[in-house]
C-alpha positions as CSV (number, residue, x, y, z in Angstrom):
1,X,72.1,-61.0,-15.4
2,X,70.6,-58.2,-17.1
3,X,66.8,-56.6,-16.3
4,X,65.6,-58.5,-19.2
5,X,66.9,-61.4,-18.9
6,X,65.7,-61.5,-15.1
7,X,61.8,-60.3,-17.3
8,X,62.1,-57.0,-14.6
9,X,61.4,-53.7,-16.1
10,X,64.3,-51.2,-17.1
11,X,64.5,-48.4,-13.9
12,X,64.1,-45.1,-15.0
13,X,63.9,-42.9,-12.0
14,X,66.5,-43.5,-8.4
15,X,65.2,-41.6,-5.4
16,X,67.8,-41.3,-2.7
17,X,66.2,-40.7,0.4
18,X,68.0,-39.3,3.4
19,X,66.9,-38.8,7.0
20,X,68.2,-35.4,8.9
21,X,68.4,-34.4,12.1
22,X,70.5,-31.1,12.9
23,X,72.8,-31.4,9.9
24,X,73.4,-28.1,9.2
25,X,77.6,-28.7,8.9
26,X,77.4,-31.3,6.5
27,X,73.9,-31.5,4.5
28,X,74.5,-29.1,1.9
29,X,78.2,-30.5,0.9
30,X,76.7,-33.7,1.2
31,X,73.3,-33.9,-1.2
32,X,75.8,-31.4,-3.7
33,X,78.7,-34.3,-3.5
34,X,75.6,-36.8,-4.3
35,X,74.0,-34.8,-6.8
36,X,77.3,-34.2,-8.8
37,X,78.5,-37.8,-8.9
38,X,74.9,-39.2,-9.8
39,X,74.7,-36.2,-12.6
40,X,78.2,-37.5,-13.8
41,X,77.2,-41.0,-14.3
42,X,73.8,-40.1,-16.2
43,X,71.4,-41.7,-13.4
44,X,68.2,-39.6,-13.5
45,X,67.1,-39.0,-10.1
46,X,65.5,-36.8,-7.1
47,X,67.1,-36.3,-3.3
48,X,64.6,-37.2,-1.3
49,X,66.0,-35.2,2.3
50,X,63.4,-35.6,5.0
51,X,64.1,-32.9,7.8
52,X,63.1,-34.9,11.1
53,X,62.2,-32.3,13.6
54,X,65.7,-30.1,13.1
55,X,66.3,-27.1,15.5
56,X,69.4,-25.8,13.3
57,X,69.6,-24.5,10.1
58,X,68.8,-27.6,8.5
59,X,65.9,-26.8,7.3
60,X,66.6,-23.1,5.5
61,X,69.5,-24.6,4.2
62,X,67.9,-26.9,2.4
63,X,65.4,-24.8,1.4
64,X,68.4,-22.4,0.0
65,X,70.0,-25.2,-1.5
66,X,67.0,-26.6,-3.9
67,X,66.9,-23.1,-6.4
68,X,70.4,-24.4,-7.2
69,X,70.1,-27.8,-7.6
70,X,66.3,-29.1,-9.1
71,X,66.5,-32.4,-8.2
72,X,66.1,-31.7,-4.7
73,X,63.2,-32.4,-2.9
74,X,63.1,-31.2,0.9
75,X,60.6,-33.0,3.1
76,X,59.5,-32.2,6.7
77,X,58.8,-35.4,8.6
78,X,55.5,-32.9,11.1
79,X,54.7,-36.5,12.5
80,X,56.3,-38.1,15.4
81,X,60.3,-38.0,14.8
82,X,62.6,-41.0,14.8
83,X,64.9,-42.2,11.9
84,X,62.9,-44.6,11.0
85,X,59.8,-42.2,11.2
86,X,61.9,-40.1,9.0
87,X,62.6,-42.9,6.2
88,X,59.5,-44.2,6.0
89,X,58.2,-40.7,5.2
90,X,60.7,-40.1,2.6
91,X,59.4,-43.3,0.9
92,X,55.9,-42.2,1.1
93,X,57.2,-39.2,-0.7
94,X,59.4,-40.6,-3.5
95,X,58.6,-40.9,-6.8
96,X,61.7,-43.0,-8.3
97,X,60.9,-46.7,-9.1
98,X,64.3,-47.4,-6.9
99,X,65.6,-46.4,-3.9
100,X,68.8,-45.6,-1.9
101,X,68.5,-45.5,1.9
102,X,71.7,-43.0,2.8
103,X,73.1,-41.0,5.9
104,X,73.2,-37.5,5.8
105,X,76.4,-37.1,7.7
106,X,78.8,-38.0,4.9
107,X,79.5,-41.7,5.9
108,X,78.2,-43.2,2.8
109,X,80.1,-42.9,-0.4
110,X,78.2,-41.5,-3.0
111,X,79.9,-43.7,-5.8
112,X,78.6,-47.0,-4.2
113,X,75.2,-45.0,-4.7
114,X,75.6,-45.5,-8.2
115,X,77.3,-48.9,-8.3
116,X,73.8,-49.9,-6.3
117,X,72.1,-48.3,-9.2
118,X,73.9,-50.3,-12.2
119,X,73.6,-53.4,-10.0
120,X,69.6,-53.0,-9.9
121,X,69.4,-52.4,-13.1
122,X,70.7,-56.0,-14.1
123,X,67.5,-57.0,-12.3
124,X,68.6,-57.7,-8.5
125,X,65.4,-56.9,-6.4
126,X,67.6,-56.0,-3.7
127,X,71.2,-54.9,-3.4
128,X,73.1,-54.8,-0.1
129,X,76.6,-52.9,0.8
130,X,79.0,-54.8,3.4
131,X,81.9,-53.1,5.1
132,X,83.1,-56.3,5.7
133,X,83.9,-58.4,2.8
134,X,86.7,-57.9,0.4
135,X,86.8,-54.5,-1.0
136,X,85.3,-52.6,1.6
137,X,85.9,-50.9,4.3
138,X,85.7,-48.5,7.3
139,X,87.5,-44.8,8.2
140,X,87.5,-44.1,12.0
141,X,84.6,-46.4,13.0
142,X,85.2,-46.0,17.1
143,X,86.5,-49.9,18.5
144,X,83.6,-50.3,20.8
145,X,80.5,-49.6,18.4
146,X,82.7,-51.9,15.8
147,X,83.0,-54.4,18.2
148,X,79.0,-54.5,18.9
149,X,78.3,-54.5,15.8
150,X,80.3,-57.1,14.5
151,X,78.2,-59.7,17.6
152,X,75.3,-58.1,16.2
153,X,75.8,-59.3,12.8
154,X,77.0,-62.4,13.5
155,X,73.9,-62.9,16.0
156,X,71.5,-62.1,12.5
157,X,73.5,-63.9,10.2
158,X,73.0,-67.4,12.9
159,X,69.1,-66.4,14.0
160,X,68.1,-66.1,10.0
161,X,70.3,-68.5,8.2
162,X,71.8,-66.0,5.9
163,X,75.0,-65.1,4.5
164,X,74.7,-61.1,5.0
165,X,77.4,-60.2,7.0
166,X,76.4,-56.3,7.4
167,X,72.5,-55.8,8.1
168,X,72.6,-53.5,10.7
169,X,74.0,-50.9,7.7
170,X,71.4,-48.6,6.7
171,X,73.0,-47.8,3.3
172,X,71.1,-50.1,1.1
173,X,69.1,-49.9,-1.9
174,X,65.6,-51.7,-3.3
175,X,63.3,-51.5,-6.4
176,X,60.1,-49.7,-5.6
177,X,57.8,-52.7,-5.3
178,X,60.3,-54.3,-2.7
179,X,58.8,-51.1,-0.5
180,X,55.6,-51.7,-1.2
181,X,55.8,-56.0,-0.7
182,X,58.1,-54.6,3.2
183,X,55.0,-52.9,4.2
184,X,53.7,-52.0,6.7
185,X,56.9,-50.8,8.0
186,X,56.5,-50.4,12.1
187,X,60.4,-49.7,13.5
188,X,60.4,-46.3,14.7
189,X,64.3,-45.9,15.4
190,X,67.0,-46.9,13.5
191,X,65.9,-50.9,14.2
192,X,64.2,-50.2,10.8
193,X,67.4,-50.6,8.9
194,X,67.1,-54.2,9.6
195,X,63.5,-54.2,9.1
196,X,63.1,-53.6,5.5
197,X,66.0,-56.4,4.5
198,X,65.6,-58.9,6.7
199,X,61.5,-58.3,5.2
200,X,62.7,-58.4,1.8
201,X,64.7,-61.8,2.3
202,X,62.0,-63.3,4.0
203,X,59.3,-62.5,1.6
204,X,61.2,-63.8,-1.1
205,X,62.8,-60.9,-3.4
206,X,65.9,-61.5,-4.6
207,X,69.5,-59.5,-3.5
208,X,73.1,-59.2,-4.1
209,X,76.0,-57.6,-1.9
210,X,78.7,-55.9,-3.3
211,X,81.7,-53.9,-1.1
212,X,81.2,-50.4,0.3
213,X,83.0,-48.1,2.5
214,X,82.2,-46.0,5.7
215,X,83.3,-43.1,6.9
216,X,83.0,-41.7,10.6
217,X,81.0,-38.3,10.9
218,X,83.2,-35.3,10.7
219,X,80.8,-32.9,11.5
220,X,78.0,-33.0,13.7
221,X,76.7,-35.4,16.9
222,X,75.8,-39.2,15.7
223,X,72.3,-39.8,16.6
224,X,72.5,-44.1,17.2
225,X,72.2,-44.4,21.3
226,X,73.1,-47.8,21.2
227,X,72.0,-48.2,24.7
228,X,68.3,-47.0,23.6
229,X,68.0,-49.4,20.5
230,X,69.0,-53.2,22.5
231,X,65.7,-54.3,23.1
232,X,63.9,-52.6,20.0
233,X,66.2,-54.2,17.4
234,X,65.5,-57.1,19.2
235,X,61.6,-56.9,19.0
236,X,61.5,-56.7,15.1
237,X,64.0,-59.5,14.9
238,X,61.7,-61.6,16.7
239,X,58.7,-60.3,15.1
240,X,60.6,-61.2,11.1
241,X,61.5,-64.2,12.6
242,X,57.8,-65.2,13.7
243,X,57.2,-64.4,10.0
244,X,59.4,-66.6,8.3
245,X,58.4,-69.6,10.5
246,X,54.9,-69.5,11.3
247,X,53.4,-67.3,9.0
248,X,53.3,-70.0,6.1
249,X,54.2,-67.6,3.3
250,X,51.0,-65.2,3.6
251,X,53.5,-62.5,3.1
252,X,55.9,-64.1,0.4
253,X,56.6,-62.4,-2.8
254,X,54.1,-63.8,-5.7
């Protein structure tokens, strides 16, 4: 399937958008890594890095960082912080007619960045990366965080009757009006990484899933408190799931 053939408009313009929160070890060598493999593969774009309340040197680095490379477009979230908070601001502020949701602690692989690109650009409305189908993978991902998140999964992939085996992942990518058809966006935390797809499915657009692969943080204090998040995933769950059964397709895509 190519864009015309699916009748969707060619993309001309990716925004990556990336939440930070005290990143000042890795957010420089990550956005540059980004940037370089992006400008390798001719994918015109902006870095969309959304500082989300840092007390480090987040900030002035990235500040530093964006007379060196022009693509970069530094953001300070001055609302009320959270990673979802942070995202959603960063899509407020993009002006790409796609998107790629990534972490800023180097656990995404910038080359899947751009396989999500080409992969939109054969028309997909939606494309998804799974650690866990043939061809992915994880590096260091600790046994009892793999462990919930595999139940998780499983748990999404029985309550909404789909075959995505790695929601949870916030390392996706969407054409612009997928955004704008997910909105409003209300998760807070980091439940809205399962917000915007399990939307997107719901209201209709379409989505493929191709192989990625993780790595752990090497740098740096991960910011998921799984403990915090239980009952807040949860809630939007429940809330998408409302949606698909009793809302009788007010929201679908037209």
């Amino acid at each position: 399937m190519s864009a015309a053939e699916s009748g969707k408009k060619t993309l001309e313009l990716l925004s990556v958008v990336i939440p930070a929160r005290d990143e000042e070890g890795c957010i420089c060598s990550m956005v540059e890594q980004l940037h370089e493999e992006l400008h390798r593969n001719n994918i015109p774009h902006e870095i969309v890095v959304v500082d989300d309340g840092s007390s480090d040197e987040t900030w002035p680095l990235l500040q530093s960082l964006r007379q060196q490379i022009s693509e970069l477009k530094p953001v300070q979230n001055t609302g009320r912080h959270g990673f979802g908070r942070a995202i959603i601001c960063g899509l407020d502020n993009m002006s790409g007619d796609a998107v790629v949701i990534m972490m800023a602690d180097e656990s995404d692989d910038a080359r899947d960045a751009v396989r999500y690109w080409q992969e939109l650009g054969k028309g997909y409305d939606c494309v998804f990366g799974s650690r866990f189908i043939k061809g992915g993978g994880t590096v260091d991902y600790p046994r009892i965080k793999l462990i919930i998140n595999r139940l998780a999964n499983k748990f999404l992939q029985v309550f909404f009757g789909i075959r995505l085996n790695d929601t949870t992942n916030a390392f996706k990518a969407y054409r612009r009006e997928v955004i704008d058809g997910c909105r409003p966006l209300i998760a807070p935390h980091f439940n809205l990484t399962v917000e915007i797809p399990l939307k997107a499915i719901v209201r209709g657009f379409s989505w493929t899933v191709i192989p990625i692969t993780w790595r752990n943080r090497t740098t740096g204090e991960a910011k998921l408190k799984i403990k915090e998040m239980g009952s807040r995933y949860l809630f939007i769950c429940l809330y998408i799931w409302l949606e698909k059964y009793l809302s009788r397709g007010d929201y679908h895509k037209k």
